[in-house]
DRENMINU-248051 format. One record per residue (C-alpha): y, x, z; residue in one letter. Coordinates in steps of 0.02 Angstrom, whole numbers, padded with zeros to 5 digits, always signed. Example, Ala and Ser with C-alpha at 12.3 -4.5 7.8 and 13.67 -1.06 7.14 Angstrom:
-00225+00615+00390a -00053+00684+00357s 
This chain:
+04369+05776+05435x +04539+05695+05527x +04546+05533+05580x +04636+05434+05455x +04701+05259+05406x +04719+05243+05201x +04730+05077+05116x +04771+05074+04953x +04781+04912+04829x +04829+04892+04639x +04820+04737+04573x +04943+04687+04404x +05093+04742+04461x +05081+04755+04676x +05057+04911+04735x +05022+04942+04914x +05004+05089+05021x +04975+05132+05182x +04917+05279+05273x +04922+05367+05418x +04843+05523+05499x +04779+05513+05681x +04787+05668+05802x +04740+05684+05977x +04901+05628+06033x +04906+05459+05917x +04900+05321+06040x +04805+05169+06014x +04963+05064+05987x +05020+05182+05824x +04822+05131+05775x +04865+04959+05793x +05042+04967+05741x +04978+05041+05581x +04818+04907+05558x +04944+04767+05588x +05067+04826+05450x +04920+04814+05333x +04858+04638+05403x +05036+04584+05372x +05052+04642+05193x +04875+04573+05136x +04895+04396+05228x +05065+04363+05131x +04987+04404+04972x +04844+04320+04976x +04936+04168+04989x +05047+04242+04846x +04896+04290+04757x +04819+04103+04759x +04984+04050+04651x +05074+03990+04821x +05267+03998+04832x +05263+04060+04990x +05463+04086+04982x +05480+03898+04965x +05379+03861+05128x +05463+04005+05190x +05645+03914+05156x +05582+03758+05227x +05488+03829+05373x +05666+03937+05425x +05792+03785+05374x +05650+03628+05483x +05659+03763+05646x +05848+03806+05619x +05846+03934+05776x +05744+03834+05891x +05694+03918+06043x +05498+03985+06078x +05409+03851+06190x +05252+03766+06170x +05358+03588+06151x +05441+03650+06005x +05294+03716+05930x +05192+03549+05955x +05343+03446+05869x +05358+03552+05706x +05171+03547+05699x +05153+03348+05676x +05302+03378+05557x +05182+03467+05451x +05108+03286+05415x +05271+03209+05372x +05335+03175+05186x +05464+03312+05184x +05336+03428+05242x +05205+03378+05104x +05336+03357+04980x +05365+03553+04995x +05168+03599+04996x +05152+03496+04857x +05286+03604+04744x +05252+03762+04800x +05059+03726+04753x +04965+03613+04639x +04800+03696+04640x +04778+03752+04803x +04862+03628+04930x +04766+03688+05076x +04809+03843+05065x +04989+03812+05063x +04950+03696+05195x +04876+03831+05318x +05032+03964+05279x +05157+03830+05329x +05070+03814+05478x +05045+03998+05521x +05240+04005+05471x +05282+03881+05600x +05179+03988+05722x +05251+04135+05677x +05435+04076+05674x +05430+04014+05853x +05357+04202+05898x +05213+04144+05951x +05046+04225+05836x +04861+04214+05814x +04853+04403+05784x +04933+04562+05851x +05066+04604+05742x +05209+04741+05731x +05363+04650+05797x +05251+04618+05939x +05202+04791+05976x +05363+04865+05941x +05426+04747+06080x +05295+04804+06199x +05318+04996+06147x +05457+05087+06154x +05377+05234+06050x +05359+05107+05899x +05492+05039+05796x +05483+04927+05638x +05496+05012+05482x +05658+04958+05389x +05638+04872+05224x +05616+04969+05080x +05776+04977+04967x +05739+04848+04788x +05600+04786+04857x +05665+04614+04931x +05546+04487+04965x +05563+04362+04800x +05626+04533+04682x +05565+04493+04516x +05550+04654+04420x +05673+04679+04265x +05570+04686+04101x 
């Protein structure tokens, strides 16, 4: 039997898939690359799946940081902004039920829009690697699409 990544997830109406077969010449970064995109994909909808408006946070996140530079004093200032009004205003609306949740993605949104990251992640390989580049975004499939009925 090959060496193989498949993940595959149905759930109402998400879909994923991702696979990927491994020869002797697939490098431990396209392993990785490959594990990351998955990571990626099931952390968003998670959050998405708890009934979080993660595109809310997402607006607020990108609009708070407004092109700030990556440094660990930037980071530590939109952190303690996390416990201001505004900031729980916004966790507030995109989530009634599950406020801790939204909570922690804001947070890891923060994180993740300074480039800093608790995990290994595709930009950040793709960066390192010059064999690995980030798959472009599929065409209808925008984050936020709602499907036509």
């Amino acid at each position: 039997m090959e060496d193989s990544i498949l993940f595959t997830a149905k759930v109402n109406d998400w879909v994923s898939v991702k696979k990927m077969s491994c020869r002797d010449n697939t490098g431990p970064e396209e392993v990785a690359f490959q594990l990351a995109s998955i990571r990626q994909a099931l952390d968003r909808k998670s959050f998405e799946m708890l009934g979080i408006n993660t595109f809310m946070i997402d607006e607020y996140v990108e609009k708070m940081i407004g092109g700030k530079r990556r440094s660990f004093n930037n980071l530590a200032d939109f952190i303690v902004k996390i416990d201001e009004p505004e900031a729980k205003s916004v966790i507030k609306q995109a989530s009634q039920e599950h406020q801790q949740a939204a909570w922690i993605y804001m947070f890891r949104k923060i994180v993740t829009a300074l480039k800093f990251d608790f995990d290994v992640n595709q930009e950040m390989l793709a960066d390192v690697y010059s064999n690995l580049k980030m798959p472009p975004m599929p065409k209808g499939r925008l984050p936020g699409a709602k499907k036509k009925k």
